[in-house]
C-alpha positions as CSV (number, residue, x, y, z in Angstrom):
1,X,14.7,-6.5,-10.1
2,X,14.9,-10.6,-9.2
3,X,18.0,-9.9,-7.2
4,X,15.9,-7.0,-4.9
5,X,13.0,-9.5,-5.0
6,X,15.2,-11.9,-3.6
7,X,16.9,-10.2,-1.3
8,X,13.2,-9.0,0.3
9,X,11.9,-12.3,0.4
10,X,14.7,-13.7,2.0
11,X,14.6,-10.9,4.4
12,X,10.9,-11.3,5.2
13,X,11.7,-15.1,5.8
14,X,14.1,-14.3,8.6
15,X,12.8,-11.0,9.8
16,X,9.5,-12.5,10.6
17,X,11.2,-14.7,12.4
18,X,13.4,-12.7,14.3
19,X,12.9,-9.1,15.1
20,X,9.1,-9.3,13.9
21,X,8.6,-11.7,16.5
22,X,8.9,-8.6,19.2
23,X,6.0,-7.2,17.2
24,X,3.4,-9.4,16.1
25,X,3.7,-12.3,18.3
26,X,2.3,-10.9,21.1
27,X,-0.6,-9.7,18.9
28,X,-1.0,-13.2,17.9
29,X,-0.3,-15.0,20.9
30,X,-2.6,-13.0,22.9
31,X,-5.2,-13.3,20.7
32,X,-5.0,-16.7,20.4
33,X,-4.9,-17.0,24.3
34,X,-8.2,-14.4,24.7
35,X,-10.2,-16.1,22.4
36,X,-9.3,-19.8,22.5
37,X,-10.2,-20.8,18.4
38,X,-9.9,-24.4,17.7
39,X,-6.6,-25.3,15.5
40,X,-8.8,-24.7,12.1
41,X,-10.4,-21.4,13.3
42,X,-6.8,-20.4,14.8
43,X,-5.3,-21.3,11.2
44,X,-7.6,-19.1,9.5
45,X,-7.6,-16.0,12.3
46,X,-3.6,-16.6,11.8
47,X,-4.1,-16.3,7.9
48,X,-6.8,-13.6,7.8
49,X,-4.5,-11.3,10.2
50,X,-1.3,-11.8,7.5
51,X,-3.5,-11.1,4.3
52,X,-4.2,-8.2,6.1
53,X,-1.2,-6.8,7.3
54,X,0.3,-7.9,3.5
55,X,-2.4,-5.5,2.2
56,X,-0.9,-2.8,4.6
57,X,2.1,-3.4,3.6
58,X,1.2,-3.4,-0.3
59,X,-0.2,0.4,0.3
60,X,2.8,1.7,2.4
61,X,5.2,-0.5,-0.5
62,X,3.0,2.1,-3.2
63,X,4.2,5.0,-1.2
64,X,7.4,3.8,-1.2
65,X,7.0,4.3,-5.2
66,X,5.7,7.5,-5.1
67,X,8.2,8.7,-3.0
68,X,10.6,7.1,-4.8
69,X,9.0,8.9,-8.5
70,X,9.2,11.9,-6.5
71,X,13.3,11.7,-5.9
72,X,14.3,11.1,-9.0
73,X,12.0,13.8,-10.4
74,X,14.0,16.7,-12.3
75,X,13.3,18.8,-9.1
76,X,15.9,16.4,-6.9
77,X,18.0,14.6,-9.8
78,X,20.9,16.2,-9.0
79,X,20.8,15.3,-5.0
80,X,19.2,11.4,-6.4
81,X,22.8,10.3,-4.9
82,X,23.1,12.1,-1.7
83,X,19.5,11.0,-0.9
84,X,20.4,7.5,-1.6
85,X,23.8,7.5,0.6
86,X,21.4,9.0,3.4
87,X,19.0,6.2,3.3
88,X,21.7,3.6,3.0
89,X,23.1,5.1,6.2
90,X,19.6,4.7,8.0
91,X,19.2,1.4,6.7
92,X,22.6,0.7,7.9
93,X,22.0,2.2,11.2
94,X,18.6,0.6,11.5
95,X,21.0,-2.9,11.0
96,X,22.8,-2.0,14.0
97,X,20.2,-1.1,16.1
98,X,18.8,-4.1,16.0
99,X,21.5,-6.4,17.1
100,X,22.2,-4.2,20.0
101,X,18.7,-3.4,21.1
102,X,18.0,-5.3,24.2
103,X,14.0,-5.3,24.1
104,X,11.8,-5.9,21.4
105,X,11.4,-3.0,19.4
106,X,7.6,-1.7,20.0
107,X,5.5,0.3,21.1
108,X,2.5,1.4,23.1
109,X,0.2,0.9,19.9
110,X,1.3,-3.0,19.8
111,X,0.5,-3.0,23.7
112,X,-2.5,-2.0,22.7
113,X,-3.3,-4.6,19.9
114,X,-1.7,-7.5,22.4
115,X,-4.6,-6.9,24.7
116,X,-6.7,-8.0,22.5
117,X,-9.3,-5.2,22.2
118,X,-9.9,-6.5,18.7
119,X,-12.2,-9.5,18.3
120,X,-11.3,-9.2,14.3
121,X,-7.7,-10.9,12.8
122,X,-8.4,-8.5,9.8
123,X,-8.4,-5.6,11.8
124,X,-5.9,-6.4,14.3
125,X,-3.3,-7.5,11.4
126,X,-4.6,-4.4,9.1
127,X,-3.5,-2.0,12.0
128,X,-0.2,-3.7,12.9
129,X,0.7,-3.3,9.5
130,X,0.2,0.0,9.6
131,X,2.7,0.7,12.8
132,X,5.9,-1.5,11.7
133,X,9.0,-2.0,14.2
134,X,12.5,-0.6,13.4
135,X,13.5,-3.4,11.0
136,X,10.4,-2.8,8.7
137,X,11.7,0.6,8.2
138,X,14.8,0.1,7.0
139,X,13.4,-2.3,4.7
140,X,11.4,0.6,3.5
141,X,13.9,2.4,3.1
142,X,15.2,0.4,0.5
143,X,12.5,-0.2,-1.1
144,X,12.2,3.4,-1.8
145,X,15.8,3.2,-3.1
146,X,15.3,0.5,-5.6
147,X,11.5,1.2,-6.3
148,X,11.1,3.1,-9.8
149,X,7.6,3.5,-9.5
150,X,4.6,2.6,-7.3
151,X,3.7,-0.5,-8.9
152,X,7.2,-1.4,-8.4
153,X,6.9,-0.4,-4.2
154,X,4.0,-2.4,-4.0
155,X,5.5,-5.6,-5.6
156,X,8.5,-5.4,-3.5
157,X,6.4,-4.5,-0.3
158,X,4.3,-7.7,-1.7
159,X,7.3,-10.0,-1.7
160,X,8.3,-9.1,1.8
161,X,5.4,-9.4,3.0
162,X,4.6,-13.0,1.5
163,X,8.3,-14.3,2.7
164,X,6.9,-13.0,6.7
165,X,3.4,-14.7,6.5
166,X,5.2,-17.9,5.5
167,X,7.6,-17.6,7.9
168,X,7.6,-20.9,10.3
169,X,8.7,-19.4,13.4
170,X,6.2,-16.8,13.5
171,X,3.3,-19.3,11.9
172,X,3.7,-21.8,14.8
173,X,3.9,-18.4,17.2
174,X,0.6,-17.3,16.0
175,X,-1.0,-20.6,16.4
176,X,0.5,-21.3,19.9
177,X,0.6,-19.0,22.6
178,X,2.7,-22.0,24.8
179,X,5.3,-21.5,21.8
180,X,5.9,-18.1,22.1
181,X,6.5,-18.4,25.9
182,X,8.8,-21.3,25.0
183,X,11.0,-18.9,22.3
184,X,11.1,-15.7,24.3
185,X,12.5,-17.4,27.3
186,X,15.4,-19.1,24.4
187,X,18.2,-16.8,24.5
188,X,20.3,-18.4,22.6
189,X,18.0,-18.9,19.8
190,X,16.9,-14.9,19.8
191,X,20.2,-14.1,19.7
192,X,21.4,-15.8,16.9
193,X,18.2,-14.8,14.3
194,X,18.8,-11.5,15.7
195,X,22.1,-11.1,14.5
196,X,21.2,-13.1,11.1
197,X,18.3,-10.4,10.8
198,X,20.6,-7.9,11.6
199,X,23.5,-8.8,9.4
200,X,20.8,-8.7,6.3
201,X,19.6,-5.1,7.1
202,X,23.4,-3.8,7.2
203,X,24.2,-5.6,4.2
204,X,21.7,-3.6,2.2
205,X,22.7,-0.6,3.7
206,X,26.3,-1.4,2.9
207,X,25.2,-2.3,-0.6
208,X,23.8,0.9,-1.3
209,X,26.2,3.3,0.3
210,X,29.1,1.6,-2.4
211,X,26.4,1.6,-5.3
212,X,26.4,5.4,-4.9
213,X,29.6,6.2,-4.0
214,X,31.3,3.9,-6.6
């Protein structure tokens, strides 16, 4: 279990500062811009939006675990591999999608929540949490793989979460809207945590393609 927690912190540490950065920094950046919070009201708006989309993430992560209970039930025991080996594939997949996606990977619901509609952090980072990019779902994936019961999704969910609220790149994003205009027109930059955030993702679908098959 330390290695998995591990491996999802450190994943949340570089996720939420790559492919993340697609999602929630406009969120942040526009809210930031819209309402114009002084740097302690724009630290605690940038707090209050990651507790909340780490409490999001905690339920989905308890999901995870009942899905997870629900695999290796006596109904799908015999299959417990197969299902694995698939997941692994769509984490793996997921890995690869990501380093050659060319946009971020959203959708019209973050458009929505970048307008700022929402005059609430809470709210704005409860919802995002609820409609997670690409990456996210790979990480789920795994967690349903490795999860033997709920309380053991919504740990794991837990410690990925934590590692992207503390990320730095997507901290100083949320409290600077100049900063994210600065790191989306970086190249260079994007490219490379892209490819590290990749790499992770199709690591852990490598890792549990050769768990099950060997």
């Amino acid at each position: 279990m330390k290695e998995s927690l591990y491996y999802l912190f450190l994943s949340g540490l570089i996720l939420g500062s790559g492919p993340c950065i697609g999602f929630c920094a406009p969120i942040l950046a526009s809210y930031i811009a819209n309402y114009k919070p002084s740097l302690r009201k724009a630290l605690i708006s940038y707090f209050s939006f990651s507790s909340a989309k780490l409490i999001s993430y905690m339920i989905i992560g308890f999901l995870c675990g009942v899905f997870s209970g629900i695999f290796t039930s006596g109904v799908f025991v015999g299959y417990l591999n197969i299902i694995n080996i698939i997941l692994g594939i769509f984490i793996l997949a997921v890995g690869i999608l990501t380093i050659i996606a060319k946009e971020p990977l959203s959708n019209k619901y973050c458009l929505f929540l970048s307008k700022g509609n929402l005059k609430n952090a809470s709210i704005l980072g409860f919802l995002a949490g609820f409609s997670p990019c690409l990456p996210f779902l790979g990480i789920l994936n795994y967690i349903i793989i490795i999860s033997r019961s709920p309380i053991d999704g919504l740990i794991y969910a837990f410690v990925f979460g934590l590692g992207t609220t503390i990320s730095p790149v997507i901290l100083l994003i949320g409290l600077s809207g100049k900063l994210a205009g600065s790191f989306s027109g970086n190249e260079k930059v994007k490219m490379i945590i892209k490819v590290v955030s990749s790499l992770i993702l199709i690591f852990l679908g490598i890792t549990i393609i050769l768990q099950r098959l060997f």
